[in-house]
N, CA, C and O atoms as CSV, one atom per row, in Angstrom:
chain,resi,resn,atom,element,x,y,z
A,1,UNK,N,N,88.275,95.901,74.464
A,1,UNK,CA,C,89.573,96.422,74.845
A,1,UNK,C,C,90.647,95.604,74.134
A,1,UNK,O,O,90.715,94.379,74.035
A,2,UNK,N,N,91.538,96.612,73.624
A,2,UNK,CA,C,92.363,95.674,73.244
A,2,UNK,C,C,93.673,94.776,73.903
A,2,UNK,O,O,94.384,95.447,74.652
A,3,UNK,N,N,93.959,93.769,73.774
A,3,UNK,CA,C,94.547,92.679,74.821
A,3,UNK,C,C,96.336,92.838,74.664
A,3,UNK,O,O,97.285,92.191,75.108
A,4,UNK,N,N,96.201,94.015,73.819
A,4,UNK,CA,C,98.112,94.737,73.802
A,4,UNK,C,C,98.637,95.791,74.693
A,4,UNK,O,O,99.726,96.210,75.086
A,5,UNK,N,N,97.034,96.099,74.876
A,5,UNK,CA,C,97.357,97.328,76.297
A,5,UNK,C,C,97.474,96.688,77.482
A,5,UNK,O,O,98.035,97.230,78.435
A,6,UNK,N,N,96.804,95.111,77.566
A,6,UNK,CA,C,97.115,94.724,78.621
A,6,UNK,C,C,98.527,94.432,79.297
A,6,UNK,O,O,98.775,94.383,80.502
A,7,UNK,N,N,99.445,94.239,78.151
A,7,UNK,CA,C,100.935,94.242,78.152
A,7,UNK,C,C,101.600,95.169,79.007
A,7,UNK,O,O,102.747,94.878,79.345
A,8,UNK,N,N,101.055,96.312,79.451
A,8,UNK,CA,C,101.398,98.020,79.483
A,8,UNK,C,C,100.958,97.942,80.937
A,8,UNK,O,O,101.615,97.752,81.961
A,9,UNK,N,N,99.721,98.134,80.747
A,9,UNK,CA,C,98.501,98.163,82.044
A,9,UNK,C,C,98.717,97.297,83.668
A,9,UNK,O,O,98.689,97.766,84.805
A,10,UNK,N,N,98.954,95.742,83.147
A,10,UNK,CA,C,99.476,94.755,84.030
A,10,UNK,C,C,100.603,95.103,84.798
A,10,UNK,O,O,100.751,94.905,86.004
A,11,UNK,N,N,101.436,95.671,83.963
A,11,UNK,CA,C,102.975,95.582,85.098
A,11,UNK,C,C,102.925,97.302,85.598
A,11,UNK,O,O,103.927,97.611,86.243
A,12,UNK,N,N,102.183,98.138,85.447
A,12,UNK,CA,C,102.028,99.524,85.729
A,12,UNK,C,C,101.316,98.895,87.193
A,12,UNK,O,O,101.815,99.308,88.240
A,13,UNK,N,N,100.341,98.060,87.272
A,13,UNK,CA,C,99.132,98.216,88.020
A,13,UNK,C,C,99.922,96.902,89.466
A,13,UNK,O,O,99.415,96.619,90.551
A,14,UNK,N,N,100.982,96.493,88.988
A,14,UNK,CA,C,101.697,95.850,89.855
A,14,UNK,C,C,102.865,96.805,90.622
A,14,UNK,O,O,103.069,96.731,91.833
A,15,UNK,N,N,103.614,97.732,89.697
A,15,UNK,CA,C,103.880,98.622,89.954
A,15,UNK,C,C,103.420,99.444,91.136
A,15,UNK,O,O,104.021,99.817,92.144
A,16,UNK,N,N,102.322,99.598,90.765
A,16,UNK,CA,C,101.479,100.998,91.887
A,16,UNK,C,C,101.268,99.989,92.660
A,16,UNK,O,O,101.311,100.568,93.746
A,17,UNK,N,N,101.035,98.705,92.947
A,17,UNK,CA,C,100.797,98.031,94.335
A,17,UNK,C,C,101.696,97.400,94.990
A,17,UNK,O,O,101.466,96.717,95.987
A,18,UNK,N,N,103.069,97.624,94.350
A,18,UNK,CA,C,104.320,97.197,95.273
A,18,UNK,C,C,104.705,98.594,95.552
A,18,UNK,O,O,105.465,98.619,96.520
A,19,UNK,N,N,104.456,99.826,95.045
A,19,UNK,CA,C,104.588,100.882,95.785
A,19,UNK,C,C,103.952,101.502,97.236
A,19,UNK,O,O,104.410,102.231,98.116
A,20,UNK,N,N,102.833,100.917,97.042
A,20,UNK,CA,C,101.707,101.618,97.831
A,20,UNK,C,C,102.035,100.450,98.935
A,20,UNK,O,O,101.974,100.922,100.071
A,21,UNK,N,N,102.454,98.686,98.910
A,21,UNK,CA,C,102.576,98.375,99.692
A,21,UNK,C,C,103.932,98.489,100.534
A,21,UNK,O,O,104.127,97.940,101.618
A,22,UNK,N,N,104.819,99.288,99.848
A,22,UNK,CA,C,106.397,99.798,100.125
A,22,UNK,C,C,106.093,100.584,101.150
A,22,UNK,O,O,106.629,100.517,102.256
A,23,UNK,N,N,104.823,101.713,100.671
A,23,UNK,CA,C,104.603,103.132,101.340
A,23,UNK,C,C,104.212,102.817,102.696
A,23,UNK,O,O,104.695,103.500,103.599
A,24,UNK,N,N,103.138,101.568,103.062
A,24,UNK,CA,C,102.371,101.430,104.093
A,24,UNK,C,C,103.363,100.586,105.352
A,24,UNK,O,O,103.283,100.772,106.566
A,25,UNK,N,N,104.478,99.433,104.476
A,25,UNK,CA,C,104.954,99.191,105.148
A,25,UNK,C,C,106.277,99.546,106.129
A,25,UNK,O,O,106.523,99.297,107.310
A,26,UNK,N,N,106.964,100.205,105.127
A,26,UNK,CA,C,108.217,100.881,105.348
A,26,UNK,C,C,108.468,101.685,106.752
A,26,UNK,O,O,107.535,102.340,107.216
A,27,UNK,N,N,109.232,101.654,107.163
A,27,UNK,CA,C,109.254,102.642,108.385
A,27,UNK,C,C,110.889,103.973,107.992
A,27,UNK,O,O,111.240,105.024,108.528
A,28,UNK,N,N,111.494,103.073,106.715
A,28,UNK,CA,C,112.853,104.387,106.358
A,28,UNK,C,C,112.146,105.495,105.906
A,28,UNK,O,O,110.920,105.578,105.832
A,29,UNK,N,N,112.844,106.218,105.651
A,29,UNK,CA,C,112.276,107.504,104.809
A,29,UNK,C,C,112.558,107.017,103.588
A,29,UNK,O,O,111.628,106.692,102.850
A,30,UNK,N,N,113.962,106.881,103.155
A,30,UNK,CA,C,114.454,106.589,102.221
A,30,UNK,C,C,113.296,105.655,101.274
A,30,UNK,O,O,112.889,105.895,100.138
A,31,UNK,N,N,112.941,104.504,102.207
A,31,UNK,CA,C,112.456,103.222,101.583
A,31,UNK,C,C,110.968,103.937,101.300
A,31,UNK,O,O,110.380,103.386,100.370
A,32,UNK,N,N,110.429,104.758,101.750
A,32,UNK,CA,C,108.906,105.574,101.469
A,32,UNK,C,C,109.453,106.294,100.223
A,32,UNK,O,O,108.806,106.169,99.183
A,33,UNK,N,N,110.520,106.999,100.218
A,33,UNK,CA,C,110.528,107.811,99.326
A,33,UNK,C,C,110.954,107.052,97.737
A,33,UNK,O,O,110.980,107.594,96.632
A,34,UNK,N,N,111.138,106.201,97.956
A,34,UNK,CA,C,111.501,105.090,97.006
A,34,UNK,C,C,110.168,104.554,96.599
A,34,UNK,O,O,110.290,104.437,95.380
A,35,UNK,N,N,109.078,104.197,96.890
A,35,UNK,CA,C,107.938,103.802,96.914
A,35,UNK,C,C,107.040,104.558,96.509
A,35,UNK,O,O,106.082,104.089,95.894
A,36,UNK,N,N,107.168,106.107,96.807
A,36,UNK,CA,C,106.213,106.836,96.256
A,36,UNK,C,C,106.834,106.895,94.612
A,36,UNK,O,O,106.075,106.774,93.651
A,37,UNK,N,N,108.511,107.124,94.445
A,37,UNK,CA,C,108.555,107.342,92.924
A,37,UNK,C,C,107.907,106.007,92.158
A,37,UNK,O,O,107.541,106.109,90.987
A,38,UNK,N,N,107.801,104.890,92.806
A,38,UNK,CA,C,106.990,103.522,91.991
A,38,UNK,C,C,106.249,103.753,91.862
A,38,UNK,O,O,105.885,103.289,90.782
A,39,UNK,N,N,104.900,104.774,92.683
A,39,UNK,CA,C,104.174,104.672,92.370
A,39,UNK,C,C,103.325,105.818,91.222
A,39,UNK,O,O,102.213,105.708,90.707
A,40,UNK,N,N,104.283,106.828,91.104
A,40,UNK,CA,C,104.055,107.796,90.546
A,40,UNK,C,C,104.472,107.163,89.108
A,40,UNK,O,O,103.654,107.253,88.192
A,41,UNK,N,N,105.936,106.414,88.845
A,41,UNK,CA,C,106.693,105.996,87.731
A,41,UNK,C,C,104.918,105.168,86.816
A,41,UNK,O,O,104.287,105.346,85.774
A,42,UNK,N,N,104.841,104.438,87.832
A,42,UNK,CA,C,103.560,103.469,87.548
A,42,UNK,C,C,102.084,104.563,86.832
A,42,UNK,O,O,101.346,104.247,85.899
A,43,UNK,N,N,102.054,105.603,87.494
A,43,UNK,CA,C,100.635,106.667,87.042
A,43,UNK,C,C,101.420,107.297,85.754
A,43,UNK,O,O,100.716,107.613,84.795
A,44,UNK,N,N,102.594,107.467,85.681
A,44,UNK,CA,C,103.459,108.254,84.233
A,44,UNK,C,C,103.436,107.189,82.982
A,44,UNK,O,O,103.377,107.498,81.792
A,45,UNK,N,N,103.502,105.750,83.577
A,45,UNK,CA,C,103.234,104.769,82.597
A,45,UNK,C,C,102.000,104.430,81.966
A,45,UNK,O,O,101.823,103.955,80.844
A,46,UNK,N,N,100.777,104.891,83.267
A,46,UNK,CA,C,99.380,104.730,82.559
A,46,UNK,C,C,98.782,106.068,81.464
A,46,UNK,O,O,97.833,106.293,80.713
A,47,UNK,N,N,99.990,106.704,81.941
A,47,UNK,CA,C,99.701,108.178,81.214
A,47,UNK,C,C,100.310,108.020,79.848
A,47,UNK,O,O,99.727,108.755,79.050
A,48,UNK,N,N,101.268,107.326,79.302
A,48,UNK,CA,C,101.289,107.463,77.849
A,48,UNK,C,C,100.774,106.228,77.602
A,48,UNK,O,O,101.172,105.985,76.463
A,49,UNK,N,N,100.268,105.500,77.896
A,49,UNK,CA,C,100.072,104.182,77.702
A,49,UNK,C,C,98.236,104.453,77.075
A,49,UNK,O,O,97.914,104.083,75.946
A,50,UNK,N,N,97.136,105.202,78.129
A,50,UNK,CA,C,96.678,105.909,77.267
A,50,UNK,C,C,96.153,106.369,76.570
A,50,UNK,O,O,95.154,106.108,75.900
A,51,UNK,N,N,97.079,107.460,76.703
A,51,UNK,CA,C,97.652,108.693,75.601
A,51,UNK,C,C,97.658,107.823,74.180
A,51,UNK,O,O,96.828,108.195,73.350
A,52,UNK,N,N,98.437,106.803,73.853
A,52,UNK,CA,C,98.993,105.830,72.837
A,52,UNK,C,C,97.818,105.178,72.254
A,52,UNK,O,O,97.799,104.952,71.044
A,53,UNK,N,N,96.416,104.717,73.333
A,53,UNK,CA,C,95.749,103.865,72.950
A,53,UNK,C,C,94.874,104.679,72.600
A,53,UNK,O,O,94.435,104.452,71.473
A,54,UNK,N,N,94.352,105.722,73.226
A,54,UNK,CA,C,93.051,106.631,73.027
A,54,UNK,C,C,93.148,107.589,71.751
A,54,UNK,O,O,92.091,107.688,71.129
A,55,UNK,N,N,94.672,108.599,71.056
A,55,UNK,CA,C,95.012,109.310,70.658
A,55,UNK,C,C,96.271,108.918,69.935
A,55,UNK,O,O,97.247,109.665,69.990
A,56,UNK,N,N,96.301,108.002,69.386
A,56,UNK,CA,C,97.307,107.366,68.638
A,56,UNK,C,C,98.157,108.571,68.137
A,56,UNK,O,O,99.345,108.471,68.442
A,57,UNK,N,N,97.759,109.871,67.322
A,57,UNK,CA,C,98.471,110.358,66.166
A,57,UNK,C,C,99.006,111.995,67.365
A,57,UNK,O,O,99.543,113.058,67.054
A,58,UNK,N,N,98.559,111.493,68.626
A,58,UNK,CA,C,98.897,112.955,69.305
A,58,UNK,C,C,100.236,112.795,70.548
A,58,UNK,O,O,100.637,111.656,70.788
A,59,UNK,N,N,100.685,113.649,71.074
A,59,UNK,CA,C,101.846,113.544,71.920
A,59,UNK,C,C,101.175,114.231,73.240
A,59,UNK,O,O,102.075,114.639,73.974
A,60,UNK,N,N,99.734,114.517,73.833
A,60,UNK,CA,C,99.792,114.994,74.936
A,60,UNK,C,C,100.199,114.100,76.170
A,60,UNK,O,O,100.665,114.667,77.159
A,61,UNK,N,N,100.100,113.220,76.164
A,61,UNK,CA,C,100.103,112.082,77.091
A,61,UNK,C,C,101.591,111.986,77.451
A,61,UNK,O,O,101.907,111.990,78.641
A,62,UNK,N,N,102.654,111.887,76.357
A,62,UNK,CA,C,103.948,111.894,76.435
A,62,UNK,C,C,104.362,113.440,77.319
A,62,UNK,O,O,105.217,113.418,78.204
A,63,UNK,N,N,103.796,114.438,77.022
A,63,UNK,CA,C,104.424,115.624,77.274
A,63,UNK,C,C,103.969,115.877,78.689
A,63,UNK,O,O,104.737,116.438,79.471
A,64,UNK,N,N,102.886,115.536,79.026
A,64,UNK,CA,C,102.318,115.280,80.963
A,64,UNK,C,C,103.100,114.693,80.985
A,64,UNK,O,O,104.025,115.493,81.127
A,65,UNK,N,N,103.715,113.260,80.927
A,65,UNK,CA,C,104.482,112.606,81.822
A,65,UNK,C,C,105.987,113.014,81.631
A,65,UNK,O,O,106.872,112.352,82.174
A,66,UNK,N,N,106.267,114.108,80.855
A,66,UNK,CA,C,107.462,114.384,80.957
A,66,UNK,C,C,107.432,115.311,81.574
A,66,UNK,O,O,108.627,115.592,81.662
A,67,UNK,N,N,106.753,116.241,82.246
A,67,UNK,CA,C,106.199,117.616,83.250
A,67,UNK,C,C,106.610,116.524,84.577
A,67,UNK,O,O,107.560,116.522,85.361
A,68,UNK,N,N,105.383,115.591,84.409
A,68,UNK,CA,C,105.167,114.856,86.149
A,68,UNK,C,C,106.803,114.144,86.030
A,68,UNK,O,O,107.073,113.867,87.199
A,69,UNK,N,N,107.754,113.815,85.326
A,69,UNK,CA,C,108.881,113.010,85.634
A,69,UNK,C,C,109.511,114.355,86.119
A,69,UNK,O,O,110.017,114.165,87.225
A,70,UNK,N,N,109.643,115.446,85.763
A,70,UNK,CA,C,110.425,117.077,86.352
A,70,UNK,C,C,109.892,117.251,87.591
A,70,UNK,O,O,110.698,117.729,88.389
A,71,UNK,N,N,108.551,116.973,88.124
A,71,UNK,CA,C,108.305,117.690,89.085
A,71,UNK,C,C,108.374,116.828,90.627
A,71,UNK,O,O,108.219,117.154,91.804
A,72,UNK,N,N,108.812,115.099,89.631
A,72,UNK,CA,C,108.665,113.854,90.998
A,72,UNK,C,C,110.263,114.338,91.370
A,72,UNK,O,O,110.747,114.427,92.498
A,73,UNK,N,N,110.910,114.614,90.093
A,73,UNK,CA,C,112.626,114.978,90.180
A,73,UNK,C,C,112.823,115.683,91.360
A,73,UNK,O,O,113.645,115.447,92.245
A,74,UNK,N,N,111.618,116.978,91.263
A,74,UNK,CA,C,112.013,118.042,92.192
A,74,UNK,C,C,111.626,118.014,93.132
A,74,UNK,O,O,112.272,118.679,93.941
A,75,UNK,N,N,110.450,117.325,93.655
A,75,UNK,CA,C,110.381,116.540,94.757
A,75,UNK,C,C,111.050,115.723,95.313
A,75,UNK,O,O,111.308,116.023,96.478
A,76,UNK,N,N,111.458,114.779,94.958
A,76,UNK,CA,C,112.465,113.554,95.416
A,76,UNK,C,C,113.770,114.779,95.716
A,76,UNK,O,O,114.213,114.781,96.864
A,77,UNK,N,N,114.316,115.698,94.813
A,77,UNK,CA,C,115.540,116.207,96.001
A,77,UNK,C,C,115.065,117.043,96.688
A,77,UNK,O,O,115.893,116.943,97.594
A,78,UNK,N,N,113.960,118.322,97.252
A,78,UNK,CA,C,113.309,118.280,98.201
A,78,UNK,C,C,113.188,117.552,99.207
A,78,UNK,O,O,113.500,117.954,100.328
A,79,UNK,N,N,112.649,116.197,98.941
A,79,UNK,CA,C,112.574,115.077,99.884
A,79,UNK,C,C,113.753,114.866,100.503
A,79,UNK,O,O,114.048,114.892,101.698
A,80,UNK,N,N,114.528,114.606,99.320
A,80,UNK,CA,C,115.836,113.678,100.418
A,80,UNK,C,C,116.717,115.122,101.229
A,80,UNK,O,O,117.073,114.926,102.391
A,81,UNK,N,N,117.024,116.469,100.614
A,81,UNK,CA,C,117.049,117.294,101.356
A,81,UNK,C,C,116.623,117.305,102.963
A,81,UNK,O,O,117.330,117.223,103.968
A,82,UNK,N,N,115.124,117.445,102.796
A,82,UNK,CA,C,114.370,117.071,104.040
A,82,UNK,C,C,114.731,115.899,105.231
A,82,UNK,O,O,114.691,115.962,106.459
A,83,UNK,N,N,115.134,114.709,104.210
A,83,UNK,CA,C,115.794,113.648,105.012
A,83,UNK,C,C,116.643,113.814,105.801
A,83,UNK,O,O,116.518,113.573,107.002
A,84,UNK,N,N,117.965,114.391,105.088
A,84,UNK,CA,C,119.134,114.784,105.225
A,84,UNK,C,C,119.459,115.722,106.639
A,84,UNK,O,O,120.432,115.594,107.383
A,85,UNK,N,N,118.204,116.807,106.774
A,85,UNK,CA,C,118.377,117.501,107.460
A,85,UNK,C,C,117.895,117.156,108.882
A,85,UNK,O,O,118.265,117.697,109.923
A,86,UNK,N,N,116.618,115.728,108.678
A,86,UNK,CA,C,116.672,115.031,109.976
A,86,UNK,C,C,117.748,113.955,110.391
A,86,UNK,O,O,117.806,113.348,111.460
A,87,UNK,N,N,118.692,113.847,109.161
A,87,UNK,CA,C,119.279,112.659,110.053
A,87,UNK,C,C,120.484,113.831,110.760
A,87,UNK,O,O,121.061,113.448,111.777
A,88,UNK,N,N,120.721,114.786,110.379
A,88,UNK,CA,C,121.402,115.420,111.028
A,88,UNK,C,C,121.352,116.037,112.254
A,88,UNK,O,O,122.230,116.391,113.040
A,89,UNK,N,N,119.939,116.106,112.267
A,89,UNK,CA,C,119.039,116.498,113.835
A,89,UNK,C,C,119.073,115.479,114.694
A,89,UNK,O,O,119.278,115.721,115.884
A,90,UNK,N,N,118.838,113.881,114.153
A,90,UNK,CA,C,118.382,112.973,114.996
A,90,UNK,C,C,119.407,112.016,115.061
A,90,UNK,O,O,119.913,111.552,116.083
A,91,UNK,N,N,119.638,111.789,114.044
A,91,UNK,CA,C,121.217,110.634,113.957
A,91,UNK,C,C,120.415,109.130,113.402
A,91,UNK,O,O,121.052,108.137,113.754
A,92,UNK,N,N,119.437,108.888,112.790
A,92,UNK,CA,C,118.699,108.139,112.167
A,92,UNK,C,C,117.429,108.944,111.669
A,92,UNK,O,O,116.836,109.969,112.007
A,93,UNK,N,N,117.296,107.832,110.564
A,93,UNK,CA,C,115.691,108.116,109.557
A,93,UNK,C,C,114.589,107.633,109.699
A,93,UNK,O,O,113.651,107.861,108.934
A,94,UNK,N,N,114.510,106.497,111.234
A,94,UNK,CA,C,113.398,105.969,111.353
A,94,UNK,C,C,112.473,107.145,111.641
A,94,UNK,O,O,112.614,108.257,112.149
A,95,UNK,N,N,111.165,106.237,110.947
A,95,UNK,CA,C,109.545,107.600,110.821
A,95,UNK,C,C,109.276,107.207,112.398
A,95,UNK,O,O,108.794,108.146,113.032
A,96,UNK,N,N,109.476,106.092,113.097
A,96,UNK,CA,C,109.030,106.164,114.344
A,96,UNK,C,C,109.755,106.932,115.526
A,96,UNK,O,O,109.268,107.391,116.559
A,97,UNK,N,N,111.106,106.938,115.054
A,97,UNK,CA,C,111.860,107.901,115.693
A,97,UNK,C,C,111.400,109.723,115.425
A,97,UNK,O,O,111.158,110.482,116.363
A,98,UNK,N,N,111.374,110.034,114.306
A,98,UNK,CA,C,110.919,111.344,113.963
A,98,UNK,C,C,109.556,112.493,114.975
A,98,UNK,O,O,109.583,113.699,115.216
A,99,UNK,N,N,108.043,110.930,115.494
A,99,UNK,CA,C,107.636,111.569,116.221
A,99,UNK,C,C,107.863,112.275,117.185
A,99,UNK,O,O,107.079,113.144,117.564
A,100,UNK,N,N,109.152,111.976,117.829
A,100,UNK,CA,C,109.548,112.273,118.706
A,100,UNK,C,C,110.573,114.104,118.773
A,100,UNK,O,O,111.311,114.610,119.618
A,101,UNK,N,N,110.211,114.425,117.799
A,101,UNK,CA,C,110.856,116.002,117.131
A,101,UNK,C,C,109.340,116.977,117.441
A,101,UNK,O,O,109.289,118.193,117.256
A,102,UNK,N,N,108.304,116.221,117.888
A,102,UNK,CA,C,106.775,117.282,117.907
A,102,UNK,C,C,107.358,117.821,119.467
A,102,UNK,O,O,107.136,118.989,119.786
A,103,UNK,N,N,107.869,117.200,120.107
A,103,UNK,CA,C,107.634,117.991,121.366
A,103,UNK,C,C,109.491,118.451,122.065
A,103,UNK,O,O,109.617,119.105,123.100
């Protein structure tokens, strides 16, 4: 393997584990929804990264992660939409507060 991808690889793979530990710990919405784009930003980085190492002379790798950066877009305002419309219901974004909308 070569030890230039590790350059790439390392801070992607720190990336996805300050996300995932954002996701588990967090109780905002906001602060989850912030955490999932790290961790997705982090899978878009292993995706040309690669794309770059495996397929040097080709662009598929670039052109997925420019699809998945449109579709985290359209998710994330979805999401915060979604937010938006509970803090207007509830008057806060805590996820522990939210259970309380099942009944």
């Amino acid at each position: 393997m070569d030890l230039s991808i590790l350059w790439y690889l390392v801070p992607a793979a720190l990336m996805f584990a300050c996300g995932v530990y954002g996701f588990i710990t967090r109780k905002n919405l906001i602060a989850i929804l912030i955490s999932l784009e790290l961790m997705l930003n982090a899978a878009d980085l292993n995706f040309v990264v690669f794309n770059r190492y495996l397929f040097p002379g080709q662009m598929e790798g670039m052109v997925f992660t420019l699809f998945a950066i449109a579709i985290a877009a359209a998710e994330t305002a979805l999401a915060i939409a979604i937010i938006i419309n509970i803090y207007r219901a509830m008057g806060n974004i805590d996820i522990r507060e939210i259970t309380k909308m099942k009944f």
